[in-house]
C-alpha positions in Angstrom: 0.0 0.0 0.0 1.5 3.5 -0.9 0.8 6.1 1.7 0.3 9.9 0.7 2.7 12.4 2.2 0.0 14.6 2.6 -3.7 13.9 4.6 -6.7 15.8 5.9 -7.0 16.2 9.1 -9.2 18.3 11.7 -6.7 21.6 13.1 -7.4 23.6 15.7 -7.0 27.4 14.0 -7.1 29.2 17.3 -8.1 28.8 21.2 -12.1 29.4 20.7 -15.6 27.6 20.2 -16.4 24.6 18.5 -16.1 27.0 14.8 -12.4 27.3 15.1 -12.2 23.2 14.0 -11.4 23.3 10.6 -10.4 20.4 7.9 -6.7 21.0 6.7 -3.9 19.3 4.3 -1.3 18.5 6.8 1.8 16.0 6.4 1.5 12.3 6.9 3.2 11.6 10.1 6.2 9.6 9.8 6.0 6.6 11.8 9.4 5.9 14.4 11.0 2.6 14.6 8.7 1.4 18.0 5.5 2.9 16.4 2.9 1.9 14.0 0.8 4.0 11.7 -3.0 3.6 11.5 -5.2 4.3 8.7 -8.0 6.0 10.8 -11.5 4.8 10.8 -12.8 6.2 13.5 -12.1 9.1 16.2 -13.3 9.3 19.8 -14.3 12.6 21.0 -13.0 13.2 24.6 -12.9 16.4 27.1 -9.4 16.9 26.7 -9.9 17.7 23.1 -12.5 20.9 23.9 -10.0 21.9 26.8 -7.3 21.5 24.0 -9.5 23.4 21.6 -10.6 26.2 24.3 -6.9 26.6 24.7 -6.8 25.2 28.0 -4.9 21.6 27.3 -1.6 21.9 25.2 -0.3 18.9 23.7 3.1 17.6 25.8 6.4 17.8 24.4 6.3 15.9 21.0 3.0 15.5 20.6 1.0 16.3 17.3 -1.0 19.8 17.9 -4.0 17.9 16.0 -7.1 17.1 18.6 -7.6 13.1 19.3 -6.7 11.4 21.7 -8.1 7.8 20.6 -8.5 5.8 17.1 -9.2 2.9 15.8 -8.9 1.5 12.1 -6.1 -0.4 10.3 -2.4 -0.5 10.5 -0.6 0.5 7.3 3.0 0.7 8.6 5.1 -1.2 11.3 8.6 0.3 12.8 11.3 -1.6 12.0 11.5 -2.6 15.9 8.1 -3.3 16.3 6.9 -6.8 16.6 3.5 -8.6 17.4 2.0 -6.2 15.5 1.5 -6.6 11.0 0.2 -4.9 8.2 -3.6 -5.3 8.1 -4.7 -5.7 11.3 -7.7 -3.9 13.0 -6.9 -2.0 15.7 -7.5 0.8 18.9 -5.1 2.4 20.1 -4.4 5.4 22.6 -2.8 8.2 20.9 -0.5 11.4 22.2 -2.9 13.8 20.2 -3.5 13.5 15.9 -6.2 11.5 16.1 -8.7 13.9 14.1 -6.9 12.8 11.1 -6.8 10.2 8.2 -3.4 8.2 9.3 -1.8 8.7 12.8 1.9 7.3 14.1 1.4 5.5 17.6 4.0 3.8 20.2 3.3 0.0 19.7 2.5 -0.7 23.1 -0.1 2.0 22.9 -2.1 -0.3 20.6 -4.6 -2.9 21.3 -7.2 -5.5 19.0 -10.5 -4.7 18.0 -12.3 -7.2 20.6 -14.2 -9.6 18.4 -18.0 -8.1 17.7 -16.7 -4.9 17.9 -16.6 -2.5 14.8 -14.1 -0.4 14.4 -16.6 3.0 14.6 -17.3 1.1 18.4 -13.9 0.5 18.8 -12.9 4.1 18.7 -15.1 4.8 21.6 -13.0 2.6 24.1 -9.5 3.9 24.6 -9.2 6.7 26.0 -11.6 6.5 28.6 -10.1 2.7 29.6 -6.6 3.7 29.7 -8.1 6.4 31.6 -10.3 4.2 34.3 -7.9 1.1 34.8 -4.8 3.6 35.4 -6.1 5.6 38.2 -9.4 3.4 39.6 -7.7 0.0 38.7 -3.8 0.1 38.9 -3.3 3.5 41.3 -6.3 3.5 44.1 -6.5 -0.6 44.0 -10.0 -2.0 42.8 -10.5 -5.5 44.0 -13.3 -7.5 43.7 -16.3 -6.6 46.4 -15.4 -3.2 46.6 -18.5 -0.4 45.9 -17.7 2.2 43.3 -19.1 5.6 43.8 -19.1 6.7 39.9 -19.9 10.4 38.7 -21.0 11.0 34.9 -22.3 7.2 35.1 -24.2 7.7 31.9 -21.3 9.5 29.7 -17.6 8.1 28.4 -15.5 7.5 31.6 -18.2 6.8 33.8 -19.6 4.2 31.6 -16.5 2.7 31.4 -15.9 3.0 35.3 -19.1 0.9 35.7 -18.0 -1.7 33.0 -14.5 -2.2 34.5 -15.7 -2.4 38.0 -18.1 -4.8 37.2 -15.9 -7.0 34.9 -12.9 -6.9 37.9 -16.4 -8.2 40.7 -16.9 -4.8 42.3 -21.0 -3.1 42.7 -20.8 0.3 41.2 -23.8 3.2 42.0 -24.0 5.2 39.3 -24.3 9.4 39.5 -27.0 10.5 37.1 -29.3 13.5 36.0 -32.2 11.8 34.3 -34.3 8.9 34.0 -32.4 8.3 30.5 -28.9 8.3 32.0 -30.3 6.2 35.3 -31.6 3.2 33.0 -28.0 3.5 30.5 -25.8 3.2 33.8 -28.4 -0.1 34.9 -27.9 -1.5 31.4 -24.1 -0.9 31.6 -23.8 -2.7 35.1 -24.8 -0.2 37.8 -26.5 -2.0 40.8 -28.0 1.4 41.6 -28.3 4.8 40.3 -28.5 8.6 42.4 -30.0 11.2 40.6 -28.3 14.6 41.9 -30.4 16.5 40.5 -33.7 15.7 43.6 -31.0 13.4 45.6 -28.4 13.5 48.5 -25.8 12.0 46.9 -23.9 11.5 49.9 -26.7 10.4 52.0 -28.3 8.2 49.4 -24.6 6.3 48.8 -24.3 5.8 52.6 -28.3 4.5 52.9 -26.6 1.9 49.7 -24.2 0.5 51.5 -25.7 0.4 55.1 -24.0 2.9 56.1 -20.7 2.2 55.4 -19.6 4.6 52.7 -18.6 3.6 49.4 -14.7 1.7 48.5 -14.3 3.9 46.1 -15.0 7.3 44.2 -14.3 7.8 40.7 -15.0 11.9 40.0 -15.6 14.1 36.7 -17.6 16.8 38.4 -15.6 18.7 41.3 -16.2 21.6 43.1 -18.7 21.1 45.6 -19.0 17.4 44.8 -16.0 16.9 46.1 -16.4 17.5 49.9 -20.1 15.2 49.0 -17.8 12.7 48.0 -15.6 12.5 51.0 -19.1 12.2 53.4 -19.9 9.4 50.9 -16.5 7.3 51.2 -15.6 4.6 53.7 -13.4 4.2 55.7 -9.8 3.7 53.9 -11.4 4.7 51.1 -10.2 6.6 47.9 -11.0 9.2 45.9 -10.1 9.4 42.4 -10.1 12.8 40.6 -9.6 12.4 36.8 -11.5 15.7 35.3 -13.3 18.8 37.2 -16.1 20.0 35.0 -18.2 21.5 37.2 -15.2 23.5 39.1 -11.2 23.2 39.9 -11.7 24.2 43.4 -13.0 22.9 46.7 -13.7 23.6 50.3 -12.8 20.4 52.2 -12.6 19.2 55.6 -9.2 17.8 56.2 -10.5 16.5 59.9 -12.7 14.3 57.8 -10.2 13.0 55.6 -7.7 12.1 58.4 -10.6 10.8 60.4 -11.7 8.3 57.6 -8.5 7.7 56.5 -9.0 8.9 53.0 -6.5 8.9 50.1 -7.4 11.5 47.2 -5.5 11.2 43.7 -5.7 12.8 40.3 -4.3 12.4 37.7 -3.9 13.6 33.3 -3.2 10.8 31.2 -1.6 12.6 28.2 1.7 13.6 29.8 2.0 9.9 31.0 5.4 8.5 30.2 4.7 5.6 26.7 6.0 2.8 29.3 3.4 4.0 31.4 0.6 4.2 28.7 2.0 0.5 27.4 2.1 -1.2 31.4 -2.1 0.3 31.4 -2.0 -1.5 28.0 -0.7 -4.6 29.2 -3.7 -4.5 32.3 -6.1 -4.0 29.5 -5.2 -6.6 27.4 -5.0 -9.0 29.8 -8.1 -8.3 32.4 -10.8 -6.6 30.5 -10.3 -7.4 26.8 -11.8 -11.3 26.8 -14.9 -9.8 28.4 -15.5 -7.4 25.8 -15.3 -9.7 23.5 -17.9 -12.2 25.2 -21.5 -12.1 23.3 -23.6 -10.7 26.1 -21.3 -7.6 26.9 -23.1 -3.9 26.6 -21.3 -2.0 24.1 -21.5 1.6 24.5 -24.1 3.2 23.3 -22.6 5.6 20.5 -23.5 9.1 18.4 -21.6 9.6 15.1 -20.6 12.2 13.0 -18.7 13.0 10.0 -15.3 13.8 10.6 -16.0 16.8 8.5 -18.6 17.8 11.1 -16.1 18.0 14.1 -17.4 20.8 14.8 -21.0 19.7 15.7 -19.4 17.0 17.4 -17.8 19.3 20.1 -21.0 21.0 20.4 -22.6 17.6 21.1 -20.4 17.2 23.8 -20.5 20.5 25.5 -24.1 19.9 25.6 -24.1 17.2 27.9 -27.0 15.6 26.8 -25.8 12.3 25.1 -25.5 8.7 25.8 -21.9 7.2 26.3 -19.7 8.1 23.6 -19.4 10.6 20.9 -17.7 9.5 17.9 -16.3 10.8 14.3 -16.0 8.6 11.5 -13.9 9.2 8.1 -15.0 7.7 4.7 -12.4 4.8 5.3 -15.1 4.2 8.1 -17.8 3.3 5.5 -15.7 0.9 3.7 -14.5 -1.0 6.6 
């Protein structure tokens, strides 16, 4: 297969709104000796790509400036020290930012199989928001099996993959939700229970859940005042896991409550990781969550598509906050594949 040395590709023309998206000839990345390059079917879109866009995110050292933090589609080239991985075959892989794009060069052990069912426009919805749960809830605030999840944003990307992964690894996950919609999507997903904050105590309702106990663990998008609800709602020898803050970047909190619960609190960004980093989560992936997704019975994601060469309605989608799981762009070598 001859690959252009140009491609289109979604840019970022300034900090701004959704408008400032724009299609664009760019250069083919070259792909390194330890990477692979993927002929993109399929984009997931993420809230690091409208901080990126808003001028609030920039792309680490080395990264492409192009939006995307998550692909899927089929490889085209291999490094020359690459191995396990050959021309041809459908994958999903965790990118450093380019993913808006028609080919994007990858670190190897950034890459993953299409489970088996899965298409790739599917696919492209699971990446980020894995690599993103197993790092911090999984490998870094220790889920085992019986523990009760406390999951915010049950009903959009990360939180619908927090439920999945908890319940794969044998944890009960509660599921945070603002509508009757989002409350019967987390069930489907694997939520034992749903708390609607919008006419609930969501600190008093997790507690009446667990007897009150508290909940194992937290797993929060939201923030601000959620925060010091969340450390009411924990256990003791709990944890708290901070991986976005969309409803504020600030909090009032009682520290005498966090030493006398013995609480841990962690955040943590999953672009700058190091790629040995982004491979070890890799690894986890592969080897304790992959053979469930492809089982028959697993809930996929429920997914909203757009043309790549509507990115910019895309964004707006998102900002809404009004959708299902995932939000996903698709290029024409989508339709074919």
């Amino acid at each position: 297969m001859t690959i252009p040395t140009t491609m289109q590709a979604v840019a970022i023309t300034r900090p701004g709104g959704p408008e400032v998206l724009a299609r664009q000839d760019w250069q083919t990345p070259p792909c390194g000796d330890d990477e692979v390059l993927i002929r993109v079917a399929a984009a997931g879109v993420n809230g690091p790509d409208l901080a990126q866009r808003r001028g609030h995110y920039d792309p680490p050292p080395g990264a492409s400036p192009l939006p995307g933090l998550e692909v899927s589609g089929e490889i085209v080239v291999t490094g020359a020290a690459v191995s396990g991985w050959a021309i041809g075959d459908r994958v999903m892989a965790l990118v450093n930012g380019g993913g808006y794009a028609d080919y994007v060069a990858v670190a190897a052990g950034q890459v993953l199989p299409v489970p088996d069912g899965w298409t790739l426009t599917q696919a492209a919805a699971l990446p980020e928001t894995w690599f993103t749960v197993t790092q911090t809830l999984v490998m870094r605030a220790g889920l085992v099996p019986g523990m009760t999840v406390l999951v915010h944003g049950a009903a959009g990307g990360i939180g619908g993959a927090a439920i999945q992964i908890a319940t794969i690894l044998g944890a009960r996950a509660i599921g945070v939700i603002s509508s009757a919609a989002k409350a019967d999507y987390a069930r489907r997903l694997g939520a034992f229970a749903t708390i609607d904050y919008t006419t609930e105590d969501v600190a008093a309702r997790a507690l009446e859940l667990t007897d009150g106990r508290g909940v194992d663990r937290v797993l929060d998008i939201i923030g601000g005042d959620m925060a010091e609800k969340n450390i009411t709602a924990s256990a003791r020898g709990g944890h708290i896991v901070q991986v976005s803050t969309l409803d504020g970047a600030s909090a009032n909190l009682s520290l005498r409550a966090i030493m006398a619960k013995q609480l841990t609190l962690s955040g943590s960004t999953l672009r700058p990781q190091t790629p040995a980093t982004k491979a070890a989560i890799a690894a986890r992936i592969r080897t304790d969550l992959l053979p469930a997704l492809a089982s028959p019975g697993f809930v996929k994601p429920t997914i909203t598509t757009f043309d790549i060469d509507h990115a910019a309605d895309a964004h707006r989608a998102m900002e809404a906050r009004t959708h299902l799981g995932k939000i996903v762009l698709v290029t024409e070598y989508d339709v074919g594949h």
